[in-house]
Structure formats: C-alpha cells, structure tokens
MOPAC internal coordinates of N, CA, C and O (Angstrom, degrees):
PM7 1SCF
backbone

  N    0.0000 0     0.00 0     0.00 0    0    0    0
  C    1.4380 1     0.00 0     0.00 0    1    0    0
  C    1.5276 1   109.54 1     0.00 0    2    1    0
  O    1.2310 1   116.40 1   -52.87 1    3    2    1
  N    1.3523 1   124.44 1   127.13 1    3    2    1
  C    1.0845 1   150.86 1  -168.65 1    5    3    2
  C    1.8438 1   111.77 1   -75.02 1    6    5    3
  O    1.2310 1   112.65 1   -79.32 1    7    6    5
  N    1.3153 1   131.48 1   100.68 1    7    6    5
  C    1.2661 1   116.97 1   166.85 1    9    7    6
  C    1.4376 1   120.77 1  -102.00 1   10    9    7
  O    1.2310 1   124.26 1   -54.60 1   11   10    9
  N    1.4689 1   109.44 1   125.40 1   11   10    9
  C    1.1743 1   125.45 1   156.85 1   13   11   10
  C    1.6181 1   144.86 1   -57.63 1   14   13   11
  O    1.2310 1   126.43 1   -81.92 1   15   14   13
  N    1.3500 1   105.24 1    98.08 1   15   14   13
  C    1.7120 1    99.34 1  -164.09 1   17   15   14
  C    1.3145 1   107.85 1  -100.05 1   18   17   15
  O    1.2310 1   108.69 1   -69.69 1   19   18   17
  N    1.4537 1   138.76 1   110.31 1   19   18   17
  C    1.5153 1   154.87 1  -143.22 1   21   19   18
  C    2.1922 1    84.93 1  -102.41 1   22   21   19
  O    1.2310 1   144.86 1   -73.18 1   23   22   21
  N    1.7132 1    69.28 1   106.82 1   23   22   21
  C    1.9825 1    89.45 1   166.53 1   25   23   22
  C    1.5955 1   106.21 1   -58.33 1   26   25   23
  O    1.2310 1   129.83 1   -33.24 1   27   26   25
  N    1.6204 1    98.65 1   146.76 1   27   26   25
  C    1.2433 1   104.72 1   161.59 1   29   27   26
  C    1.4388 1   119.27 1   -70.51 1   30   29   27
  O    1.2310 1   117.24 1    -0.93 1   31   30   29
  N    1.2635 1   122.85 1   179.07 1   31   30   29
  C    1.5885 1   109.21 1   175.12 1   33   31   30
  C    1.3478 1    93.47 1  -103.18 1   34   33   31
  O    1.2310 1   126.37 1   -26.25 1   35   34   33
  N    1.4757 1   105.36 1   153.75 1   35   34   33
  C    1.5311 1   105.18 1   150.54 1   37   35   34
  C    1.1442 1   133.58 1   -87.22 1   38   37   35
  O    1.2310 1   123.51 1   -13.72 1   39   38   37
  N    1.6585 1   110.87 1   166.28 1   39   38   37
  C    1.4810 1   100.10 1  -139.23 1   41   39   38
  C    1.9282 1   100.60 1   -88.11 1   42   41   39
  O    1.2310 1   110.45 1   -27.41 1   43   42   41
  N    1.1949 1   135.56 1   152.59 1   43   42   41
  C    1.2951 1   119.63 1  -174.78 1   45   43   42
  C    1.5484 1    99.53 1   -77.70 1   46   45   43
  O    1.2310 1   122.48 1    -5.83 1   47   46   45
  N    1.3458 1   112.86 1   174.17 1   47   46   45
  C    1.3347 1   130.61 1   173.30 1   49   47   46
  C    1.3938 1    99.02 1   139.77 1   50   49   47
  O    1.2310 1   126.43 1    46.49 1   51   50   49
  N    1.2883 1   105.23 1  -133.51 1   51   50   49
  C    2.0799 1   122.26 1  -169.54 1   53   51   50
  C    1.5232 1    82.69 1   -43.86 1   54   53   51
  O    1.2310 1   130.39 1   -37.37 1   55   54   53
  N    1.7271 1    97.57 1   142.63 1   55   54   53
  C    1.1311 1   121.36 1   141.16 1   57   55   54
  C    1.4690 1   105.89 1  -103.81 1   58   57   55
  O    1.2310 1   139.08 1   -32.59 1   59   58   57
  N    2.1240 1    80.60 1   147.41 1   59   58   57
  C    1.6666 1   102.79 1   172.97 1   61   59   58
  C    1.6882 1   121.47 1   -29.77 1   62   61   59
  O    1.2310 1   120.55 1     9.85 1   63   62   61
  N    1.1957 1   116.55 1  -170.15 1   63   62   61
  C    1.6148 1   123.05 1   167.83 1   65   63   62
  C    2.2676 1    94.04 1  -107.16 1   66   65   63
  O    1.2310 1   145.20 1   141.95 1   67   66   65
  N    0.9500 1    68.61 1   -38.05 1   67   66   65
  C    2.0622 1    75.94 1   173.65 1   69   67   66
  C    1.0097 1   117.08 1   -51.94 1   70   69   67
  O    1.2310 1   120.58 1   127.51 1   71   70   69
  N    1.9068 1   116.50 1   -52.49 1   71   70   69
  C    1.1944 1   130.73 1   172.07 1   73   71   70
  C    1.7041 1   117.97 1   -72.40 1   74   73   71
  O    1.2310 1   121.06 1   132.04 1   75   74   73
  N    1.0863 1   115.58 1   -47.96 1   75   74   73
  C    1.4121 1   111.79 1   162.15 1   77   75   74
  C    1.6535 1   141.81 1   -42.20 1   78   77   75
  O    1.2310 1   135.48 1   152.33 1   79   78   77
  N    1.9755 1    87.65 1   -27.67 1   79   78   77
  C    1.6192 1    98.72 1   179.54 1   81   79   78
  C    1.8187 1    91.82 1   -77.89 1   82   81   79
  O    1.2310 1   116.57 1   119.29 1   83   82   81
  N    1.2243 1   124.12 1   -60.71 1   83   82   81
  C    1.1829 1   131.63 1  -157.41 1   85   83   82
  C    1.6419 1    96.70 1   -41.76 1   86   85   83
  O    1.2310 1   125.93 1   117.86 1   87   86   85
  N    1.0280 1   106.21 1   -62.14 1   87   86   85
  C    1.7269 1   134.39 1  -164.46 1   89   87   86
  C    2.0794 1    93.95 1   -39.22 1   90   89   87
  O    1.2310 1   125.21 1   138.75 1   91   90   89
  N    1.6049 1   107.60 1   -41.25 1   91   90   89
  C    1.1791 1   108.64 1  -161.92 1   93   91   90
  C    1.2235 1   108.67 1   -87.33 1   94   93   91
  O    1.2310 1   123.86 1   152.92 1   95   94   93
  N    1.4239 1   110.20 1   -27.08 1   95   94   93
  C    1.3050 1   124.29 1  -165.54 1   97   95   94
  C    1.6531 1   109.38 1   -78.82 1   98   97   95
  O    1.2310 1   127.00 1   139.31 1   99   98   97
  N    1.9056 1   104.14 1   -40.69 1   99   98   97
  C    1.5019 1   115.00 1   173.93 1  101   99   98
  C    1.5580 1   107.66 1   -50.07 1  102  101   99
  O    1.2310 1   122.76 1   134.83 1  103  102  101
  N    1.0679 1   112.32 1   -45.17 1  103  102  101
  C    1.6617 1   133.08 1  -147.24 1  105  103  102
  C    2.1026 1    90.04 1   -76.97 1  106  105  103
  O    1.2310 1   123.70 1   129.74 1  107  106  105
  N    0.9543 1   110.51 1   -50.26 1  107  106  105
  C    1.9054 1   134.62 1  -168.84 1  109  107  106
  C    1.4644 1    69.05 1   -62.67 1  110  109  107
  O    1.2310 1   104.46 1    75.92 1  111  110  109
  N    1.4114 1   146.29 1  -104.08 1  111  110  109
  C    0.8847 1   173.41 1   -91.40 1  113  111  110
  C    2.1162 1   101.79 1   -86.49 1  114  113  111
  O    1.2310 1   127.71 1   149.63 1  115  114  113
  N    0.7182 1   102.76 1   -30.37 1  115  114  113
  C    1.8242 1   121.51 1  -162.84 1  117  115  114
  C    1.3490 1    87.26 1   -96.76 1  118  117  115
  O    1.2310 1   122.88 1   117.69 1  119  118  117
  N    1.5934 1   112.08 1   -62.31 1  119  118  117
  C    1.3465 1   113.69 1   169.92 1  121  119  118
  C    1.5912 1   149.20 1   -16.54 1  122  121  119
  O    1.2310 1   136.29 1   126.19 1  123  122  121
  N    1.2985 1    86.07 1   -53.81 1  123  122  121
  C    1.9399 1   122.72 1   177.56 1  125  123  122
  C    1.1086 1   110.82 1   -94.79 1  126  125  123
  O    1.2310 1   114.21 1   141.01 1  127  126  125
  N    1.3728 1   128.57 1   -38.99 1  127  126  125
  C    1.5336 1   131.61 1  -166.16 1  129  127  126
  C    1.6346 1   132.21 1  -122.39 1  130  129  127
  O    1.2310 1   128.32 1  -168.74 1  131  130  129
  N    1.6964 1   101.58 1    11.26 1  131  130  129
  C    1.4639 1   135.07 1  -168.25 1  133  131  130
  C    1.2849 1    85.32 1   -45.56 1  134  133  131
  O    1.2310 1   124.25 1   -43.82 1  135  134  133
  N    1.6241 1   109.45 1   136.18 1  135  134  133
  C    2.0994 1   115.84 1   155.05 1  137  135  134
  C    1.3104 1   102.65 1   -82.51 1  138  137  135
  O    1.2310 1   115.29 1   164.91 1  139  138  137
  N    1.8250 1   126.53 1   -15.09 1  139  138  137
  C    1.2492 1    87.04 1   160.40 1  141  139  138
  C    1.5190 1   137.02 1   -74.88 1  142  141  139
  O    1.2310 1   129.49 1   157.87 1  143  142  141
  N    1.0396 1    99.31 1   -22.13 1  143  142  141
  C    1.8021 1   102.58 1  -163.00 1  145  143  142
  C    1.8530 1   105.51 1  -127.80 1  146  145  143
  O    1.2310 1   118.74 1   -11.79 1  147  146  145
  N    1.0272 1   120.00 1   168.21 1  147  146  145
  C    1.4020 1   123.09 1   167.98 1  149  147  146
  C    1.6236 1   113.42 1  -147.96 1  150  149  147
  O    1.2310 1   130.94 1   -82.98 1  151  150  149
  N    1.6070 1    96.50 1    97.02 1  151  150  149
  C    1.7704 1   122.63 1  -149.14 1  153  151  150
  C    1.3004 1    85.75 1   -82.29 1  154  153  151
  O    1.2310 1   127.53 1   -35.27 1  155  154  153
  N    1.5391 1   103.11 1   144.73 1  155  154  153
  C    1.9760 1   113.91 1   158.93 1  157  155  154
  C    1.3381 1    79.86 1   -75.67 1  158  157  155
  O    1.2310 1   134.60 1   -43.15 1  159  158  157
  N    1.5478 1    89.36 1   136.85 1  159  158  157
  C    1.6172 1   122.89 1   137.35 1  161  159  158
  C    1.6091 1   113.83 1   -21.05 1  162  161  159
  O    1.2310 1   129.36 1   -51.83 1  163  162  161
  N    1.3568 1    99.57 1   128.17 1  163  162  161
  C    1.6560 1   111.57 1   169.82 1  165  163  162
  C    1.3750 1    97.93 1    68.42 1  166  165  163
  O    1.2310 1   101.94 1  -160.46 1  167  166  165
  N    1.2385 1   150.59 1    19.54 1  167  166  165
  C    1.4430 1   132.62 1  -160.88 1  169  167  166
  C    1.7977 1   109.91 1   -68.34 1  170  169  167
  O    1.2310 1   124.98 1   127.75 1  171  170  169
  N    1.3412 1   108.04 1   -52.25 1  171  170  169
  C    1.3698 1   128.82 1   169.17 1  173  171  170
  C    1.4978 1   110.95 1   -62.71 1  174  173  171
  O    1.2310 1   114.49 1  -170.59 1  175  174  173
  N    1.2233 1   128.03 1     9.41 1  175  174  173
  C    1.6830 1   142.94 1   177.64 1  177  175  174
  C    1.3483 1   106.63 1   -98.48 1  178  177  175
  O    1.2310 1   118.36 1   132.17 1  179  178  177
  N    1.7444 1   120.73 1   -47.83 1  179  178  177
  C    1.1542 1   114.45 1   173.09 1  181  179  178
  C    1.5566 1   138.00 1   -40.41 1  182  181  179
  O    1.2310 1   123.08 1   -37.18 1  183  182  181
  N    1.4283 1   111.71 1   142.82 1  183  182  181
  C    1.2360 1   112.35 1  -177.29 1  185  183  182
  C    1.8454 1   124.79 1   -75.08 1  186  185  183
  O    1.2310 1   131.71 1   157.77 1  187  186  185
  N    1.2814 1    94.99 1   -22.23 1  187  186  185
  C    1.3061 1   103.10 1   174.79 1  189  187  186
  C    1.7514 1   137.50 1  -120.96 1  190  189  187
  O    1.2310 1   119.55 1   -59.19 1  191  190  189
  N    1.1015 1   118.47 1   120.81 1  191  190  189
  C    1.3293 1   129.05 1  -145.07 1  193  191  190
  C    1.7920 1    88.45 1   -59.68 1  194  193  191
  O    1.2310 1   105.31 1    99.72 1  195  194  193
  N    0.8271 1   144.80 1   -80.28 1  195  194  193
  C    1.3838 1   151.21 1   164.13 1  197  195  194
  C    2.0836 1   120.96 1    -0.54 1  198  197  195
  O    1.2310 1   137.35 1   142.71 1  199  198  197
  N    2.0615 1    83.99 1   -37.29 1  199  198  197
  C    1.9049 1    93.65 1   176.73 1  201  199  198
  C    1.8536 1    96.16 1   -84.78 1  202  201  199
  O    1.2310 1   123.97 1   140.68 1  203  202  201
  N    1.4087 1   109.99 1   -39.32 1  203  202  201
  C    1.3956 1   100.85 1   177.03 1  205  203  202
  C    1.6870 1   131.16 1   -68.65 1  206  205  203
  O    1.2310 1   134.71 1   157.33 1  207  206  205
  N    1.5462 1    89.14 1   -22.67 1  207  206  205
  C    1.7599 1    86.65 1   164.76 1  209  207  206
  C    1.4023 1   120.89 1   -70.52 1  210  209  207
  O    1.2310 1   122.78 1   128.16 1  211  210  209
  N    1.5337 1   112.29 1   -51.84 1  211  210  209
  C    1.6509 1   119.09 1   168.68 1  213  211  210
  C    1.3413 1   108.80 1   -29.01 1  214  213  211
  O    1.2310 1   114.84 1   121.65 1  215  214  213
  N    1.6123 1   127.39 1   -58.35 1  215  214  213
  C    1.2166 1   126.89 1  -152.68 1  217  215  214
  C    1.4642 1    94.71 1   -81.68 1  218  217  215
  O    1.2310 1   114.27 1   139.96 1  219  218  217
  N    1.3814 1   128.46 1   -40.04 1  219  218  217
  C    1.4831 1   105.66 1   179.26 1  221  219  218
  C    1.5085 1   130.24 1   -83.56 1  222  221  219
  O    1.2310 1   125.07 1   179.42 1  223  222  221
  N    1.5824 1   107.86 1    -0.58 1  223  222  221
  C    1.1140 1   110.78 1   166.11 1  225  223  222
  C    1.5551 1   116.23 1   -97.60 1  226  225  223
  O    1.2310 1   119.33 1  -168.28 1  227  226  225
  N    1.0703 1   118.89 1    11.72 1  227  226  225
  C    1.3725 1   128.78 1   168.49 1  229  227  226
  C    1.4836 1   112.13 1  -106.02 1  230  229  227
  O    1.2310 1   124.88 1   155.91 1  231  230  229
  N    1.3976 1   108.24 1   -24.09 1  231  230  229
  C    1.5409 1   101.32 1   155.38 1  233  231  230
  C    1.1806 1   135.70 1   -70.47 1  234  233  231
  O    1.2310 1   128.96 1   126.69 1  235  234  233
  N    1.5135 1   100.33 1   -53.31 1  235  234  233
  C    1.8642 1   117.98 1   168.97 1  237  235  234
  C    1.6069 1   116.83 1   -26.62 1  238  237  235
  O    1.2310 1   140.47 1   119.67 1  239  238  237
  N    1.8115 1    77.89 1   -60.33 1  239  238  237
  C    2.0309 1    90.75 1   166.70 1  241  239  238
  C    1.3823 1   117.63 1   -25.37 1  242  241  239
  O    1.2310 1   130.51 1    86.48 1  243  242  241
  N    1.3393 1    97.34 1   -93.52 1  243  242  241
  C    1.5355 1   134.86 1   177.85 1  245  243  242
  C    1.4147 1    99.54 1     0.12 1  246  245  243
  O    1.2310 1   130.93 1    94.47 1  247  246  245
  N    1.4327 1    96.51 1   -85.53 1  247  246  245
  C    1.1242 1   129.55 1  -153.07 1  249  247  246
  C    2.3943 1   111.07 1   -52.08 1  250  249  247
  O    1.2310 1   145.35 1   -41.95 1  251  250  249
  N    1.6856 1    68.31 1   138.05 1  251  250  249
  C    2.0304 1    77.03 1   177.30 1  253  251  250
  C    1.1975 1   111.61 1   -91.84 1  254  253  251
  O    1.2310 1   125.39 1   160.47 1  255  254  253
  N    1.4817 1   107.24 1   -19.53 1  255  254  253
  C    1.7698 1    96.38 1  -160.90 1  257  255  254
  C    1.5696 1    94.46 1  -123.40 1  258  257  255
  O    1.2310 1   117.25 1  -132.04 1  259  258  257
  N    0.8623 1   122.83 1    47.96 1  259  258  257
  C    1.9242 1   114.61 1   128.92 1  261  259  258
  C    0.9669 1   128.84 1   -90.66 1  262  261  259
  O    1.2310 1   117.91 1     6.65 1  263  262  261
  N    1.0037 1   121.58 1  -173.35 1  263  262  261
  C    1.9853 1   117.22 1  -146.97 1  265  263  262
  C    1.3600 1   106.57 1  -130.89 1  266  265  263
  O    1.2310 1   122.69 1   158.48 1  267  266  265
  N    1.4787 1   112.46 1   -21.52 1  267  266  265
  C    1.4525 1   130.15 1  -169.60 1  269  267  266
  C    1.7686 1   113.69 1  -127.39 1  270  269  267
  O    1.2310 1   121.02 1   -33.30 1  271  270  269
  N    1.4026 1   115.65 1   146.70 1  271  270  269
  C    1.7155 1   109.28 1   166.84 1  273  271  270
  C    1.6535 1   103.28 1   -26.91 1  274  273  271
  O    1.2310 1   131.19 1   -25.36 1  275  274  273
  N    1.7171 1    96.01 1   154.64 1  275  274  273
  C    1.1608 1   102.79 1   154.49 1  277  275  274
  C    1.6580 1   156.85 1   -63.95 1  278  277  275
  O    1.2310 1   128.09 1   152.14 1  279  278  277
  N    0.9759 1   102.04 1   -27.86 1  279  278  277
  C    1.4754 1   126.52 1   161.81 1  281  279  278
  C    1.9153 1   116.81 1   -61.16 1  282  281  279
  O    1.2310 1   128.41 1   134.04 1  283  282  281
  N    1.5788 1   101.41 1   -45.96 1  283  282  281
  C    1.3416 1   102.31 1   169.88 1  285  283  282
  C    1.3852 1   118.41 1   -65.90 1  286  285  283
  O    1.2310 1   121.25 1   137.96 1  287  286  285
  N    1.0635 1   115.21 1   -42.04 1  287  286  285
  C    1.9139 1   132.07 1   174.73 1  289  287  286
  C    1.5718 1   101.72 1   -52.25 1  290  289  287
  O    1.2310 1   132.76 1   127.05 1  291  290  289
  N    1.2814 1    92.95 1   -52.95 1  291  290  289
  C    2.0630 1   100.94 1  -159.77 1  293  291  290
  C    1.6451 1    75.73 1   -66.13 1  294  293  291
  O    1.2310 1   109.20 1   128.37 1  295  294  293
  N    1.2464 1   137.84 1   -51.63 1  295  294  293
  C    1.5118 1   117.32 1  -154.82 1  297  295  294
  C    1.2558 1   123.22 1   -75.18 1  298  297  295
  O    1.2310 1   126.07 1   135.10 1  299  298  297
  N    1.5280 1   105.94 1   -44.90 1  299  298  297
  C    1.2908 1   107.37 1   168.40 1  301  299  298
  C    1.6302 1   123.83 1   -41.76 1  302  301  299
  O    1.2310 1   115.74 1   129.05 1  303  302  301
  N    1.8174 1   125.70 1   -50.95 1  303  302  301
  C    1.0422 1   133.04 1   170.49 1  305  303  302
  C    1.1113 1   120.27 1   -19.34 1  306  305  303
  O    1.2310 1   127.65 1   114.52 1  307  306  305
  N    1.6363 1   102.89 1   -65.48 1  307  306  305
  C    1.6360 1   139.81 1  -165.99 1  309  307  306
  C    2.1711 1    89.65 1   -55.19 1  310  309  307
  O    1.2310 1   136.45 1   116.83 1  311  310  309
  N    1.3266 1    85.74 1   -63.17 1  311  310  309
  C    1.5624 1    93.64 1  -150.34 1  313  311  310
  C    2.0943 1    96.72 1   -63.15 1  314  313  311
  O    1.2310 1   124.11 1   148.27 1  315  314  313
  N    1.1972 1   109.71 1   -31.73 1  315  314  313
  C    1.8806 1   110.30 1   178.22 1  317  315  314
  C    1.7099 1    92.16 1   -64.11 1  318  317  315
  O    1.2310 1   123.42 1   125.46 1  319  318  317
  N    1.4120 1   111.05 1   -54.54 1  319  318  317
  C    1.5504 1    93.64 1  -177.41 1  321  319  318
  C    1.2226 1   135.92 1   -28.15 1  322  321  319
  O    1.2310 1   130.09 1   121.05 1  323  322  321
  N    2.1663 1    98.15 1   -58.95 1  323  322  321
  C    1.4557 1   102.61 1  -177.01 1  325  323  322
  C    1.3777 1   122.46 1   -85.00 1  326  325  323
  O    1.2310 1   123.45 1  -170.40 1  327  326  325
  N    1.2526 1   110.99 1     9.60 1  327  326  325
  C    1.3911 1   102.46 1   175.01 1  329  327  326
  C    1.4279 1   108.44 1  -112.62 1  330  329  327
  O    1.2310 1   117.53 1   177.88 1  331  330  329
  N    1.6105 1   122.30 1    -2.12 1  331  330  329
  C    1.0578 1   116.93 1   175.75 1  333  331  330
  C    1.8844 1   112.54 1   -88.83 1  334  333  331
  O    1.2310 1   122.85 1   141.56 1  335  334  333
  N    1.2567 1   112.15 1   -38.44 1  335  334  333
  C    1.8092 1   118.23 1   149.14 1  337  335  334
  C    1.0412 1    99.26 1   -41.00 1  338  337  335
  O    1.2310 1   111.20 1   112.83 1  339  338  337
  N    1.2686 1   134.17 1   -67.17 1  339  338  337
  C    1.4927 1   109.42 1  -143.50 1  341  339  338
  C    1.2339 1   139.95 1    48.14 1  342  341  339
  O    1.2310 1   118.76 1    42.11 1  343  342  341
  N    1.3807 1   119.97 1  -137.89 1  343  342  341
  C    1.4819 1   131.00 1  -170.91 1  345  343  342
  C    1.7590 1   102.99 1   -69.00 1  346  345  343
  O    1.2310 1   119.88 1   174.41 1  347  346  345
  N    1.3672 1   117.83 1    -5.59 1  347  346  345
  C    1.7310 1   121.85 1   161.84 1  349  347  346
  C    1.4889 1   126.29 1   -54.04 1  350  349  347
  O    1.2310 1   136.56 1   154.52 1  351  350  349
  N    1.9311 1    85.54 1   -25.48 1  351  350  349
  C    1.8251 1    94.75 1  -164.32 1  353  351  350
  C    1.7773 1   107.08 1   -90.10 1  354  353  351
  O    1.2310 1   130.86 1   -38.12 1  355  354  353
  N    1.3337 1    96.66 1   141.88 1  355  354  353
  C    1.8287 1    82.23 1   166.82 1  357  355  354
  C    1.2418 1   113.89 1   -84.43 1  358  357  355
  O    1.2310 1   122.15 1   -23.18 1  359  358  357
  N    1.4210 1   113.49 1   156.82 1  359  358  357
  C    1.4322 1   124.98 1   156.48 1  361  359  358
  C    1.8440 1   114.74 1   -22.05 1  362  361  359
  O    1.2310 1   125.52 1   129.33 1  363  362  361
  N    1.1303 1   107.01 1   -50.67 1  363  362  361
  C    2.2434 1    97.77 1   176.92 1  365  363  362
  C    1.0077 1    89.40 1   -68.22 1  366  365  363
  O    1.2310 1   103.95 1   119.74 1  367  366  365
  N    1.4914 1   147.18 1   -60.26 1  367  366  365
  C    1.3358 1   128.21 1  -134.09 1  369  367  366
  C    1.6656 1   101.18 1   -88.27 1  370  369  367
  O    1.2310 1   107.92 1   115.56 1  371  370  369
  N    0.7824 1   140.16 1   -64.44 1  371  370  369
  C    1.6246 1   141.12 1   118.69 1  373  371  370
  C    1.5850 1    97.00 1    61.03 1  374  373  371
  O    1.2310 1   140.28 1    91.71 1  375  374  373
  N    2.0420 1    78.26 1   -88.29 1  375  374  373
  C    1.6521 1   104.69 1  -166.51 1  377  375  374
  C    1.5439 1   112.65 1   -49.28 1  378  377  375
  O    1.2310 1   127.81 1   137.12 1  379  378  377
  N    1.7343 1   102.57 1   -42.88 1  379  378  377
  C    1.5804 1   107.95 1  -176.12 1  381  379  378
  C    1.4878 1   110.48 1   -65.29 1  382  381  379
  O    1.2310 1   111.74 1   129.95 1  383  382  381
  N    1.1657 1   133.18 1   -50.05 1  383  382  381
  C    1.4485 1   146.07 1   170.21 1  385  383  382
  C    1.5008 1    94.09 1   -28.29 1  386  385  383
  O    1.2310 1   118.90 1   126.82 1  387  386  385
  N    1.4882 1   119.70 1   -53.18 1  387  386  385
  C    2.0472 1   101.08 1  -151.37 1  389  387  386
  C    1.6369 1    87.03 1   -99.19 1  390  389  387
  O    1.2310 1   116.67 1   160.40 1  391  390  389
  N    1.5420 1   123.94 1   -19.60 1  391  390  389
  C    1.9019 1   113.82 1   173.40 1  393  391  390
  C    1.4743 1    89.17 1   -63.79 1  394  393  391
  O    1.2310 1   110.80 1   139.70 1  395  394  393
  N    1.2282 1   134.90 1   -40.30 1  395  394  393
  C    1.6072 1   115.61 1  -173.41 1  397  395  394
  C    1.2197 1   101.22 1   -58.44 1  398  397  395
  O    1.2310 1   109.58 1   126.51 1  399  398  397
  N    1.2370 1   137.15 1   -53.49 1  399  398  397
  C    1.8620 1   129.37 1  -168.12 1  401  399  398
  C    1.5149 1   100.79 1   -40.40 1  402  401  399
  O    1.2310 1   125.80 1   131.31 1  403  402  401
  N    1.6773 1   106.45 1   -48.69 1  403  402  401
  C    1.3539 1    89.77 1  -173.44 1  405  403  402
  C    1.1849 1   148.10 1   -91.77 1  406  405  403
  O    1.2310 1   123.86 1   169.08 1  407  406  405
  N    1.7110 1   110.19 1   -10.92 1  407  406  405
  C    1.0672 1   119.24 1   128.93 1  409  407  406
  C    1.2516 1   152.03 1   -48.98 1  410  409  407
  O    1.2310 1   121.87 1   169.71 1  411  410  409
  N    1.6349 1   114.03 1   -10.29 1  411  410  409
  C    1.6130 1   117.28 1   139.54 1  413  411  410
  C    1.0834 1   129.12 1   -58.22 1  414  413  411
  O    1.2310 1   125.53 1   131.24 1  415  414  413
  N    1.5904 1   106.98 1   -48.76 1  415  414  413
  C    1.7283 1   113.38 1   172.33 1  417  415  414
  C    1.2689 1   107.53 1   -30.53 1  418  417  415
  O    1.2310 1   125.59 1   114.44 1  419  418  417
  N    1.5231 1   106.86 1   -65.56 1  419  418  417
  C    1.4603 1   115.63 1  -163.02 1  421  419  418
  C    1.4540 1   105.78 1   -45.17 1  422  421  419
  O    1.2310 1   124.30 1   103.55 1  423  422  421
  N    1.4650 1   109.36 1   -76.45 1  423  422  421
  C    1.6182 1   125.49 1  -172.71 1  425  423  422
  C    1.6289 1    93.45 1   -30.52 1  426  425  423
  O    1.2310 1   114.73 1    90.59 1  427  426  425
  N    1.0741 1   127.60 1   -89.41 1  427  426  425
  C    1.4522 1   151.44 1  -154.42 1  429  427  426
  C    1.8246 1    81.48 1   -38.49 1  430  429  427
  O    1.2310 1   121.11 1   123.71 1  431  430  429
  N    0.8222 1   115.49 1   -56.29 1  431  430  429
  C    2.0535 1   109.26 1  -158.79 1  433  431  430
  C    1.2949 1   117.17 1   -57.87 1  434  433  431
  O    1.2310 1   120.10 1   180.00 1  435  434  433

C-alpha cells in the first residue's frame, strides 16, 4: 500500500532565474508573433512617441485577425509592452511609451 505525502507549497514571492527567463522569453515571444497584430520591426525602439503610434496604428489597420477595433488592439499592444519591460525601461523611454497612448488617442479620433 502506497502512502501519499501531500507537498508543502512553496512559499510565493521571488521568482526563480529559470522562471524569469521563461517569463521574458514568453512575453518577447507574444510580442513578435501576436495574432493580433503584425508589428514593424523595432516599433517600441523608436525614438519618438508619435513614429510609434503611426506604426501601431498602421498595424491595427492592417491587420485581419484582431478581434477588437483598432485603436483597442494598437493599445492594448502598447500597454502589454510597457508593463511587460517594466522596471527594464528607463524613465525617457517610459515617458515616450505612455506620450504614445496619447498620441493614439489623437490619431484614432
């Protein structure tokens, strides 16, 4: 007869370095190869919040297989990006990331 000894859990907090690569790699990965959208290259590289709105509202466009308006698609992108960088991003680049939100507004209206 077989006994079963019920694991403790581990405790939450830090993630692994194992888990962290995956985490970055999942995240890179959604990024580049999203069914919603099909991003130019470097879009989130640009220096100016205004070239990164163009490009995602020219994707949003584009694009057949999102599920939602364009503007919601282009934002969402924008907004998984910066929260998936995170604490990677500096403060300028940051700033340019959320002037792009609003320079979608604009475009999109």
């Amino acid at each position: 007869m077989k006994h079963h000894v019920k694991r403790e859990a581990k405790p939450h907090g830090r993630v692994g370095a194992r888990s962290q690569d995956k985490l970055r790699k999942w995240s890179g990965k959604v990024t580049r190869t999203s069914d919603a959208l099909d991003l130019e290259g470097g879009v989130f590289k640009k220096r100016s919040a205004h070239d990164i709105a163009l490009s995602l509202k020219r994707s949003a466009e584009r694009s057949r297989r999102r599920k939602s308006a364009p503007l919601r698609s282009a934002m969402s992108m924008l907004t998984f990006y910066i929260n998936r960088a995170g604490k990677d991003l500096s403060a300028s680049r940051k700033r340019t990331l959320e002037a792009a939100k609003g320079e979608l507004r604009r475009l999109f209206a």
